[in-house]
C-alpha positions, 0 to 999 in steps of 0.5 A: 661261173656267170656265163655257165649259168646263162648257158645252161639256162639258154640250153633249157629255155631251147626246144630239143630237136626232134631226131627221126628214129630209124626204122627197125625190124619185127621180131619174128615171134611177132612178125607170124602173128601181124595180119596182113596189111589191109591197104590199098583197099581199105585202112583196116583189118578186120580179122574176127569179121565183126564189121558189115562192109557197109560198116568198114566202108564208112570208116574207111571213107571217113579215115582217108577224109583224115589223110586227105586233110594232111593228119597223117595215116590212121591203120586199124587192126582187130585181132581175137587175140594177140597171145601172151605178147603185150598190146604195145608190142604187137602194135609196134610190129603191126605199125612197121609191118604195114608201114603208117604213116608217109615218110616225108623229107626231114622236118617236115610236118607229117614225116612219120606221121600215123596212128595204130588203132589195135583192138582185141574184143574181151569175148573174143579173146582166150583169156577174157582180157581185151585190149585197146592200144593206140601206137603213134609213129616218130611224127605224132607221138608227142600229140597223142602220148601214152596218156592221151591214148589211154584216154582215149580208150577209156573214155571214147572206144570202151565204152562202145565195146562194151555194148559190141557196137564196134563201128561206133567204137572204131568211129569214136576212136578215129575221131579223137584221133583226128581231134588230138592231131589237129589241135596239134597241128596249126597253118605255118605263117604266110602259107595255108597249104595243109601239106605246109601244116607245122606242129605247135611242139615244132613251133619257135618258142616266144624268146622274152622269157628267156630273156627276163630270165637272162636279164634277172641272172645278169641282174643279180650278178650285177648287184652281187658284185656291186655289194662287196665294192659298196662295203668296201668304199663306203664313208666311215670315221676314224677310230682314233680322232672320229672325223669322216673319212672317204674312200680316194682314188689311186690318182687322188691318193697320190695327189694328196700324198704329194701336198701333204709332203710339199706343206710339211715344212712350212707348217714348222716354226723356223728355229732360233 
């Protein structure tokens, strides 16, 4: 039963390994609606037209700053509308469609690493509703989760669109993107290669707690059974004539057995 619990316990204490999920395809009442993929020229696509080239320009050079540094691949699209479908599935099929986020060998840093940013303007929109919807791929999905994109919507890239400043709202989106990716990520020891960059998620857990927690179990079974053997062995008085007596061993036992059985008759007065 004790090793059970120290199994268990070592199991909970470990990181769960990370499987890559394996690519899967568009529907296609979701393919038809994907625009096309706006690389190599540029990291965003712009269906409304609501960025200057200028504008586009600066993003673009400001997201490939972002790939360059080894934070993964960041896509944008921004549609008028995304029909009856919800945000998260049509930033799922645009994120396969366009294929973010390098695929790199297994355990690697960035395998899978890219971030969708999809926008759809409320005065855009048919239905007065907009959206703001960030998907992460395998690799970054547990530095920016549904959460923390929320977050980042709410508090970094509404706000901007609310006053249709979309380069500022893109600019701010990308930004806590990058900051989110970066905390995350931190140089493997002995290497500073960017490409050598190991998540903190990813990182060998500190093994002291595990064992305090090993150490207390063990201790606590130790005292467990010491208890019974205690209470069993301890020093205690005849009931009949209140002399203390004590626990003997086997090897004692017999011993004394013997001496008593050898003394015996001696103890008697010969008989006349």
């Amino acid at each position: 039963m004790l090793v059970l619990a120290l199994s268990a316990l070592v199991v909970l204490a470990l990181p769960a390994a990370r499987q890559p999920a394996l690519p899967q395809p568009v529907p296609p009442r979701l393919a038809k609606l994907v625009p096309p993929s706006p690389t190599p020229s540029s990291f965003i696509a712009d269906v409304p037209r609501l960025l200057t080239a200028e504008a586009r320009q600066r993003l673009d050079t400001r997201i490939r700053a972002v790939q360059d540094s080894g934070y993964g691949d960041i896509g944008i699209a921004i549609m008028p509308s995304i029909g009856d479908y919800p945000a998260y599935e049509m930033g799922t099929a645009i994120y396969r469609t366009w294929g973010i986020g390098r695929i790199d060998s297994l355990g690697a840093a960035r395998r899978d690493l890219g971030v969708l940013l999809l926008i759809v303007p409320k005065e855009l929109a048919p239905d007065g509703a907009g959206h703001c919807w960030i998907t992460t791929g395998n690799g970054a999905e547990a530095m920016i989760t549904d959460a923390i994109g929320a977050a980042i919507c709410r508090d970094r890239i509404i706000p901007h669109l609310r006053t249709r400043d979309y380069e500022a709202a893109l600019l701010a989106g990308v930004e806590a993107i990058t900051e989110e990716i970066r905390a995350e990520l931190a140089p493997a020891s002995g290497t500073t290669a960017a490409s050598r960059l190991v998540p903190r998620s990813r990182r060998p857990t500190n093994p002291f707690p595990v064992i305090l927690i090993i150490g207390g179990v063990l201790a606590l079974g130790g005292v467990g059974a010491a208890i019974p053997l205690w209470l069993r062995r301890r020093p205690r008085r005849c009931a009949k004539c209140g002399r203390q007596m004590r626990h003997l061993q086997e090897a004692q036992d017999d011993a004394s057995s013997r001496t008593a059985g050898a003394t015996a008759p001696s103890e008697r007065a010969p008989a006349r």
